[in-house]
C-alpha positions as CSV (number, residue, x, y, z in Angstrom):
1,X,0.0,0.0,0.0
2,X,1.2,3.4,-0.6
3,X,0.4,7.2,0.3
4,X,-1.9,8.2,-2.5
5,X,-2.8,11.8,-3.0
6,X,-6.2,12.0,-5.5
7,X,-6.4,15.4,-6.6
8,X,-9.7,17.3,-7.8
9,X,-9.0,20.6,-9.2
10,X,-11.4,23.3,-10.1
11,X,-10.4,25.0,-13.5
12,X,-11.1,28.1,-15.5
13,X,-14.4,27.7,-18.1
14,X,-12.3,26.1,-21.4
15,X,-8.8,25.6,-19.7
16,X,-8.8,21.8,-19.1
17,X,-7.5,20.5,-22.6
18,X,-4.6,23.6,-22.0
19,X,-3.6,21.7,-18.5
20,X,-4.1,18.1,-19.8
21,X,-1.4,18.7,-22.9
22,X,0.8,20.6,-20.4
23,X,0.0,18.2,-17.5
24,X,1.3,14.9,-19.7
25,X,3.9,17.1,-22.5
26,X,6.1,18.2,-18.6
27,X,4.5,16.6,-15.2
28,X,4.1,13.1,-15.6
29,X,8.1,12.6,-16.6
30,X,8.4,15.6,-14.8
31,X,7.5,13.8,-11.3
32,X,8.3,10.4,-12.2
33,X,12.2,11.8,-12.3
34,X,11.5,12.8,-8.4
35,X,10.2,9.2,-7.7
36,X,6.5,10.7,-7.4
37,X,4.5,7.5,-9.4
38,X,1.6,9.6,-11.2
39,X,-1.6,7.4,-11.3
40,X,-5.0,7.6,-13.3
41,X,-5.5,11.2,-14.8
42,X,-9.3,12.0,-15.5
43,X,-11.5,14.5,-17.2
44,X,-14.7,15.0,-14.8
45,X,-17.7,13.2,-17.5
46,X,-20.0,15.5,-15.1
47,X,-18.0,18.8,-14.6
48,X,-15.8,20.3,-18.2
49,X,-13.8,22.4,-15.6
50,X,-12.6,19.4,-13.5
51,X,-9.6,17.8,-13.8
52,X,-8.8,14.5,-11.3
53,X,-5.4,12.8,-10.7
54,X,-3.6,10.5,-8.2
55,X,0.0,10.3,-7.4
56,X,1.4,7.7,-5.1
57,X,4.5,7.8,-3.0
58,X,6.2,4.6,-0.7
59,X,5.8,6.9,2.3
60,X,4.9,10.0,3.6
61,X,8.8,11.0,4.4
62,X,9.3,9.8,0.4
63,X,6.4,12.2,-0.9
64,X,8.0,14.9,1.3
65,X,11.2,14.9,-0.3
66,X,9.8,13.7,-3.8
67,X,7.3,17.4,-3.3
68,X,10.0,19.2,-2.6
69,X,12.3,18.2,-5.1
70,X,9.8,18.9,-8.2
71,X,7.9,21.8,-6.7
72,X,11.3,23.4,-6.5
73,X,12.8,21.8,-9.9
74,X,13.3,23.2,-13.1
75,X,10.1,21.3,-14.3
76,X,7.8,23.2,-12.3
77,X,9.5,26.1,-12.3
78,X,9.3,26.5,-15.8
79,X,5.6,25.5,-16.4
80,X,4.2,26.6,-13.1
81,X,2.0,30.3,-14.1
82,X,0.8,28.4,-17.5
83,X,-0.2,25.4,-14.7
84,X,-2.0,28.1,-12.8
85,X,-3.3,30.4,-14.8
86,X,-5.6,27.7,-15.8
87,X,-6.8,26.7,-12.1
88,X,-9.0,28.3,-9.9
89,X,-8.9,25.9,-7.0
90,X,-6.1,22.7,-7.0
91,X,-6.9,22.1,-2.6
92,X,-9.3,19.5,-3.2
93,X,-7.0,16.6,-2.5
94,X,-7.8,13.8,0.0
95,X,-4.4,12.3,1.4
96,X,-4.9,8.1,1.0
97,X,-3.5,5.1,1.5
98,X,-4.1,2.1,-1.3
99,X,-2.8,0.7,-4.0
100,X,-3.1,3.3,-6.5
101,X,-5.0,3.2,-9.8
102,X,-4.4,3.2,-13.0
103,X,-6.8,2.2,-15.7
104,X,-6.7,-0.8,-18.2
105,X,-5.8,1.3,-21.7
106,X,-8.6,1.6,-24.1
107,X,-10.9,2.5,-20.9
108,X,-13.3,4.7,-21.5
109,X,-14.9,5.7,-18.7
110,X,-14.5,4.7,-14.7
111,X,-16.4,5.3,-11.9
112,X,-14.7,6.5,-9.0
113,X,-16.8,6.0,-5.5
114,X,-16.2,8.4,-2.3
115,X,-18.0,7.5,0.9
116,X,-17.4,8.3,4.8
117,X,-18.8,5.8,6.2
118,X,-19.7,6.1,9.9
119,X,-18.8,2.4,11.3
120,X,-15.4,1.2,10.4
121,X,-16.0,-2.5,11.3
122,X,-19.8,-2.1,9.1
123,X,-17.6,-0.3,6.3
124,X,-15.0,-3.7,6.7
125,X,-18.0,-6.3,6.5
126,X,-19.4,-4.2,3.1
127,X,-16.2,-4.4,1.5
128,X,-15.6,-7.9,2.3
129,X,-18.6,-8.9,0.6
130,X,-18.9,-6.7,-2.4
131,X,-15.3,-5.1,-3.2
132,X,-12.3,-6.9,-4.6
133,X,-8.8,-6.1,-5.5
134,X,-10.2,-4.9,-8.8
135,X,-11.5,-1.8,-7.1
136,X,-8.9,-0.6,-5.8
137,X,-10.0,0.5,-2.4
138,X,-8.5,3.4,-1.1
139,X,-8.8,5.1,3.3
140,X,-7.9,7.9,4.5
141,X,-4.4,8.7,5.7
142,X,-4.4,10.1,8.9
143,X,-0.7,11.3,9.0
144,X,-0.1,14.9,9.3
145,X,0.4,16.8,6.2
146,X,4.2,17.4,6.1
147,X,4.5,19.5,3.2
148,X,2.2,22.2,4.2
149,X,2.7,24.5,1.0
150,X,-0.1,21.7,-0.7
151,X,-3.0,21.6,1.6
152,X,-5.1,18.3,2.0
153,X,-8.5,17.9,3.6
154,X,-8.4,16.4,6.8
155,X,-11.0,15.8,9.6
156,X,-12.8,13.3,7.3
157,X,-12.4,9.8,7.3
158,X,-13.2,8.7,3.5
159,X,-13.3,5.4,1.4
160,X,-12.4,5.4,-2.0
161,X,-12.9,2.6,-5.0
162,X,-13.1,2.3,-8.4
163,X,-15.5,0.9,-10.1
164,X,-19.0,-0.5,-9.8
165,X,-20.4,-2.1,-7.1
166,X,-23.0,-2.3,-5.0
167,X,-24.9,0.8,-3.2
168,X,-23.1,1.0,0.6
169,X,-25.3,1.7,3.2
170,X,-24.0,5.5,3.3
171,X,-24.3,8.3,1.0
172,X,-21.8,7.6,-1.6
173,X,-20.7,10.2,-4.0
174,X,-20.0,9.1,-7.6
175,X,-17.4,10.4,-10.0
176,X,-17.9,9.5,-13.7
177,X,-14.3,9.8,-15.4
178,X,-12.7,9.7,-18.9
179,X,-9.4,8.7,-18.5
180,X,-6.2,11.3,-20.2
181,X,-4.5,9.1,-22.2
182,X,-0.4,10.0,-22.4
């Protein structure tokens, strides 16, 4: 299992395809150099001014250094106001620990489910019976934030998966996505 960061960010009306191109022409290589392993990359099917991501990272001390080595590279130095200047909100991030995800290629469209459930031992029984490894089921990571300069949501204790299964017993939010392919 590994620290997963998924990353919802709010962009400018029309700027998505500019940040896609630049997101996989410079930060893909550009974070894989640092040892960052970028995940899944998504267009939001419900929302044309949503991009969604995940990165993954051994540990939190690696995706401390691994942060600070591209946020202070030449890679994101260079690209960093074009990377910007399309976003108007990139703190929607929910700090996990999972496997990771990356679709199948030819994938057209996954469904990513978010739920807080309010029973950890119900949740565990749930998943037992209706998630596999297939889904690629994601918890919070309840490790303090040590690279403050990228904030992550805390206070909420989340389960993430991909893929279809069936309805939990607690509100579930749904993400339809079309997976970027590089």
């Amino acid at each position: 299992m590994s620290i997963v960061e998924l990353r919802r960010y709010i962009l400018h009306p029309g700027a998505r395809e500019t940040l896609v191109e630049l997101f996989e022409r410079e930060f893909v290589t550009g974070q894989q150099a640092v040892g960052i392993t970028v995940g899944g990359r998504f267009r939001d099917l419900d929302d044309p001014d949503r991009f969604v991501w995940l990165r993954a990272f051994p540990d939190m001390t690696h995706r401390r250094r691994a942060l600070e080595a591209f946020y202070t590279g030449p890679v994101w130095r260079e690209h960093r106001e074009a990377a910007n200047a399309t976003m108007i909100d990139s703190d929607d991030v929910l700090l996990l620990r999972g496997p990771g995800f990356r679709p199948e290629p030819g994938t057209r469209e996954v469904v990513a489910a978010i739920c807080e459930p309010t029973d950890a031992a119900t949740f565990d029984a749930y998943a037992a019976r209706h998630l596999g490894p297939r889904h690629a089921l994601h918890r919070t990571e309840h490790a303090e934030n040590d690279y403050p300069r990228l904030p992550v949501r805390t206070g909420i204790d989340v389960r993430l998966w991909f893929g279809p299964a069936e309805a939990p017993p607690w509100p579930v939010r749904r993400l339809r996505l079309e997976p970027v392919t590089g």
